[in-house]
N, C-alpha and C positions, 0 to 999 in steps of 0.2 A: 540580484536583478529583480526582485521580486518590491516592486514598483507601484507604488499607490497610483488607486484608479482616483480618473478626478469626476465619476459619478452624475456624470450630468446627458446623458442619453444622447451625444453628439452623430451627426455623422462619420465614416469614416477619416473624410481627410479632413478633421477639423478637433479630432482625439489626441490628448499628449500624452498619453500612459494607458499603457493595459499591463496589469499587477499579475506576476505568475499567478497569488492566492490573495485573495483581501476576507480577509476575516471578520472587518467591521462592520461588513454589509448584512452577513449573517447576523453578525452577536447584535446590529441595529435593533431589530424586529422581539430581539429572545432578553433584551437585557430586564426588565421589569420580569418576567417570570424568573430568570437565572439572580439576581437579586432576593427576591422574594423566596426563593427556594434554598438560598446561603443563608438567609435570616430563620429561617425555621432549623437551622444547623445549631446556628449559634445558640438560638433560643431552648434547643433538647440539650444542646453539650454533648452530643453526641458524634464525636468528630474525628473517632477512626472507628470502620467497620458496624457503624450505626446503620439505623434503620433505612435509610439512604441507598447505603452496600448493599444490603438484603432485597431492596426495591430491585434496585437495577440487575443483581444478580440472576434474582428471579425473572427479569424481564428480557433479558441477553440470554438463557437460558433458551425462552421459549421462541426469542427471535433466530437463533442460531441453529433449531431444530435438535438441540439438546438436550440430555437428562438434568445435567449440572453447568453451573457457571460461577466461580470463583474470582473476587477480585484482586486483584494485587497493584504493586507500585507503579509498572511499569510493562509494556510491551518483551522489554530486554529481559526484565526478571520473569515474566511468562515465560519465555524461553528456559531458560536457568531451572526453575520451576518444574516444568515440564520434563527436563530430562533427570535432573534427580528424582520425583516419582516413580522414573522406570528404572532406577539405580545403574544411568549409564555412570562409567567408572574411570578410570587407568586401566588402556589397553583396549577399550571398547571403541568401535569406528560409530562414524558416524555420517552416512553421504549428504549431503546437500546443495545445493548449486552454487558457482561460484560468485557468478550475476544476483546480486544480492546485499542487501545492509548490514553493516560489519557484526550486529549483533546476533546475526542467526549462525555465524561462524564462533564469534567471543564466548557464548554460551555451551560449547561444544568442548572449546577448550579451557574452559573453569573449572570443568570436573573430568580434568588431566584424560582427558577422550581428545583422539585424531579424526579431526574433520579431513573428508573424502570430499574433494572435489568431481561437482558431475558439470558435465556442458549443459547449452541449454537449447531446446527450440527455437531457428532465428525468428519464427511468425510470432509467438508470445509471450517469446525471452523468458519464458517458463521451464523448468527444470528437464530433459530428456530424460523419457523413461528408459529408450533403447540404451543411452551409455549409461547411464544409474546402475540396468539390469549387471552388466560388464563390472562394475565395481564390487558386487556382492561378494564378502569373503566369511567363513566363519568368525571373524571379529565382528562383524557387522552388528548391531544392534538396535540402530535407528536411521530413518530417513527423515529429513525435513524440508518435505518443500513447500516452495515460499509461494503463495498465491500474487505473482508479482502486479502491480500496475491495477487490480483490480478483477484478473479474471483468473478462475481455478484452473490448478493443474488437471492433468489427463488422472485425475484419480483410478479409477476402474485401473488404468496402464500399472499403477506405482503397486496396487493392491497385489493384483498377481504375482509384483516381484516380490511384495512385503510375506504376503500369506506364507507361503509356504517354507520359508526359512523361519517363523515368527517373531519378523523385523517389526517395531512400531512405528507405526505413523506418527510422525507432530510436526500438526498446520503452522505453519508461520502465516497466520492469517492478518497479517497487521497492517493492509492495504486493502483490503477484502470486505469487510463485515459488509453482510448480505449478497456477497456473491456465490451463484449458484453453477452447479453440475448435474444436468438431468435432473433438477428438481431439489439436489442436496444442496444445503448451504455449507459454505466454509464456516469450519469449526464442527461439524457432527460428520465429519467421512474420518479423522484419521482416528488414533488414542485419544490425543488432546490436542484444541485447537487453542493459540496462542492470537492473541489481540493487543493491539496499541490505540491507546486515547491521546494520544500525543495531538499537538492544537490541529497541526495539519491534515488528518488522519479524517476520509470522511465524517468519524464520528470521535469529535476529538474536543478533549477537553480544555481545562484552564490550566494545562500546567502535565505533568507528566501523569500515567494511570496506564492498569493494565488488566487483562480479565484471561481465565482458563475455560475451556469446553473440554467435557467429556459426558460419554454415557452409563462410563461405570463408578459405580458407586465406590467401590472401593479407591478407586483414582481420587477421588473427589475428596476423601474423607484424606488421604493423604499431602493431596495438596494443600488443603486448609489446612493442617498440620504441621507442613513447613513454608508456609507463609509466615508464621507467630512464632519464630524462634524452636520448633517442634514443639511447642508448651500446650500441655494440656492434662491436667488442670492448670491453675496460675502456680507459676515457679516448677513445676513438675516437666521434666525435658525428656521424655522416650526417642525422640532421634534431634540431630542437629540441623536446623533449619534456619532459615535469614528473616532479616525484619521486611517483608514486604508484603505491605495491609495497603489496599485503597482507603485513601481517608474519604470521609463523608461531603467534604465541599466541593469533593470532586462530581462525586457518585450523584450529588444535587444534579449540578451541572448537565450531568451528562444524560440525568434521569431527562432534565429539560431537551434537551435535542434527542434524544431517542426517539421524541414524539412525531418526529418531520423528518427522520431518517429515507421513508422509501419515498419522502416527495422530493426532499435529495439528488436522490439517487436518480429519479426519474428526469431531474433537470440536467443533472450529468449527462445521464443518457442521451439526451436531447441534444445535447450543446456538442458532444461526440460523434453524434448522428450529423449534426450539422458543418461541425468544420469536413469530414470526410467529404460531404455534399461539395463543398466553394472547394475544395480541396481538387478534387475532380472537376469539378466547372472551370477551375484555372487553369487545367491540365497542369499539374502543380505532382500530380499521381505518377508522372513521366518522370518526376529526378528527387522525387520524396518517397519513402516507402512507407505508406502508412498502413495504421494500425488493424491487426487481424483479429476477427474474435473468432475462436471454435464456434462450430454447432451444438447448439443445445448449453450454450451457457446464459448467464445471467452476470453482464459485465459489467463493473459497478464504476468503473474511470476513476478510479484515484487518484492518475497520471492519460492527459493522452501524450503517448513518446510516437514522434516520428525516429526514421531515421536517415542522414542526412551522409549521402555514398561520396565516396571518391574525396575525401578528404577537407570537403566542402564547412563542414559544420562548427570549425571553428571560426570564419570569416561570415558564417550567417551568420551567427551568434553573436557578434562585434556588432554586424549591422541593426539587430533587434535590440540590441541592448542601447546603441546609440538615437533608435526611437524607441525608446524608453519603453520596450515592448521586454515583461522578463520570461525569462527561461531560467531549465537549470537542466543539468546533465545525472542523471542517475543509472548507472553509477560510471565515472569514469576510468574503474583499473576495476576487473575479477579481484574477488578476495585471493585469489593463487597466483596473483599479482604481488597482494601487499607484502611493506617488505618486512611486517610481523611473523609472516608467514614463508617464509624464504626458508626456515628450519623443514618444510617437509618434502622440499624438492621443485617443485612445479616449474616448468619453464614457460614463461607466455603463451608458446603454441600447441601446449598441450591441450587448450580448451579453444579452441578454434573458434566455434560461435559466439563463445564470451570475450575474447578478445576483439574481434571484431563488433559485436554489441555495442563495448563500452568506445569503438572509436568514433563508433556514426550515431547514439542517440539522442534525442533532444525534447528533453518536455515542456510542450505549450502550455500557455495559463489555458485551464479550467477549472469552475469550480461553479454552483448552482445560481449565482448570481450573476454570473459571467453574462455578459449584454450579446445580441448579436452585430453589433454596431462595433463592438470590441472585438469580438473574433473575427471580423467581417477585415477592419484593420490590419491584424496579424497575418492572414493570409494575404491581404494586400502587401504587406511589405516584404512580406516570404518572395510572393510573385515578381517583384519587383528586382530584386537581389536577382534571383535567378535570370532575367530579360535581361540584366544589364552584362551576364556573364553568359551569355547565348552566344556571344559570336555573329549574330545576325537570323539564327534560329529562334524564330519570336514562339513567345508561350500564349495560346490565347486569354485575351484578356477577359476577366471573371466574368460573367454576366452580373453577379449580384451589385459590383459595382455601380451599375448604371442604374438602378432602382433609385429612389425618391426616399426623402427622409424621412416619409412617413411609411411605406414600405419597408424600412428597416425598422424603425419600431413598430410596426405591427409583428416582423419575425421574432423581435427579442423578445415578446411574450409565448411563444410557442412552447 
């Protein structure tokens, strides 16, 4: 459902498509530097773990509020990555929430470790630290929670339970980069903080890519280590590691959007701040549950997910997609669902907030290009869906509606 905009600053009723994600709008603006920055690749020959790597590393590093930052292939192999440095094993547990992308589970069970299913918060679909705390057994050896949608877990919560057993933390921070807690960015609160440059990925590149945070030195030096097959010198192998190097046209790429990362972010914010507003103006807030952010976060929207009660949400979804309006669902079954996963017992309702999660949620397009003339749309047809399944209970109608075309674009600059 993810639907090309047709980019011409329309009114609402006069839009044929608002695109979950357009990524051309972006790469419009960056292609002569992202070009010109691939040419200087070709031009060194230096095209895995070149000077590029070391750029970026260094500068994800200082953004993340880290010692260290290591690149890799992939988001998934951060993960992977991440738990062999702390030599989780066979036998070894490993909690993390079930609500979540099947790689934060797959990485748990490649190095023959039992992933522990935890429930999650229904306000941030973020991992529960109260049931987490319940799972801790002396197998235990890692947590990993996923900073989902864009906002950090209750860190401080997971510490308490981590500290004193000396369980390690690892961020799945792969929705995240520059989301903050108290001031902390994801990726400097737990051991090691895991990132995805995946295209969609606020900070996402041409193709797959991935990066590590830590603050200790010794993490660091081991990581890099089995990133390169364990080799070090050349052909000299002191432990077994996988082939996963960031190549350099990646690390080009990405060095070039790094540059406009927190204005990004700030249009997110905005565009998030704004549907809640029409969202509430429609009274739309009465049979939608939108989205929460803790106190004292810094939430970055990777995803705005409503969630859509009463068994509603597959017959909106029909309606948005038939105006050409996309969504997508993430995720729709807990990993203690799938039926990969069916060797460790779970029954649906053992995870009660994850089950329910994956029946009602729904992610609207956003993304920093996103018009208000387009979201203004979406919620128009949300409202509209719901009025016509009222029963004679009318929803009021938006106020933004009734503003003037130049009134909308003057918002879509905000």
């Amino acid at each position: 459902m993810s639907f090309a905009s047709n980019g011409n600053g329309s009114h609402p009723s006069t839009l044929q498509s608002v695109p979950l994600l357009d990524l051309a709008r972006q790469h419009a603006g960056l292609k002569e530097e992202m070009l010109a920055a691939i040419g200087r690749v070709f031009d060194s020959g230096g095209f895995v773990l070149g000077a590029d790597v070391l750029e970026l590393e260094q500068r994800m590093a200082t953004y993340c509020q880290a010692k260290h930052a290591i690149g890799c292939a992939s988001g998934s192999d951060a993960l992977l990555l991440a738990l062999t440095a702390l030599d989780i094993s066979a036998g070894d547990q490993v909690i993390l929430p079930s609500f979540t992308f099947f790689a934060t589970a797959s990485a748990v069970t490649r190095l023959g470790a039992t992933p522990v299913f935890a429930d999650i918060d229904p306000r941030t679909f973020n991992i529960d630290p109260v049931h987490a705390a319940k799972l801790v057994t002396s197998a235990t050896k890692a947590i990993i929670p996923v900073h989902l949608f864009g906002q950090t877990v209750d860190s401080e919560a997971l510490a308490r339970i981590a500290r004193p057993h000396g369980i390690a933390i690892v961020e799945d921070a792969a929705q995240a980069i520059g989301a903050e807690i108290q001031g902390r960015r994801a990726g400097s609160i737990g051991a090691i903080g895991c990132f995805s440059f995946y295209p969609t990925k606020n900070l996402g590149g041409a193709g797959d890519g991935g990066m590590l945070t830590t603050q200790s030195d010794d993490l660091a030096d081991r990581l890099r280590l089995l990133r390169g097959h364990g080799m070090r010198p050349r052909y000299y192998h002191s432990c077994i590691g996988i082939n996963s190097r960031l190549d350099s046209l990646q690390a080009a790429v990405l060095n070039i959007k790094l540059n406009y990362i927190d204005k990004w972010t700030e249009l997110r914010q905005a565009k998030a701040t704004r549907y809640t507003e029409m969202f509430t103006d429609a009274g739309l807030d009465r049979v939608l549950v939108l989205p929460h952010t803790r106190p004292g976060m810094r939430h970055v929207w990777n995803q705005y997910v409503v969630r859509v009660p009463d068994g509603q949400r597959a017959v909106l979804r029909e309606a948005l997609s038939e105006a050409r309006i996309g969504t997508e669902i993430y995720y729709p079954l807990g990993l203690h669902q799938q039926q990969c996963f069916r060797y460790l017992g779970y029954h649906p309702e053992d995870l009660p907030e994850t089950k329910k999660a994956a029946e009602d949620v729904l992610a609207l397009p956003i993304f920093p290009e996103l018009r208000a003339d387009e979201q203004a749309f979406v919620v128009q047809r949300i409202a509209a869906f719901f009025a016509a399944r009222s029963n004679g209970h009318s929803i009021p109608a938006p106020k933004f509606l009734t503003r003037t075309s130049n009134q909308t674009a003057t918002a879509r600059d905000r």
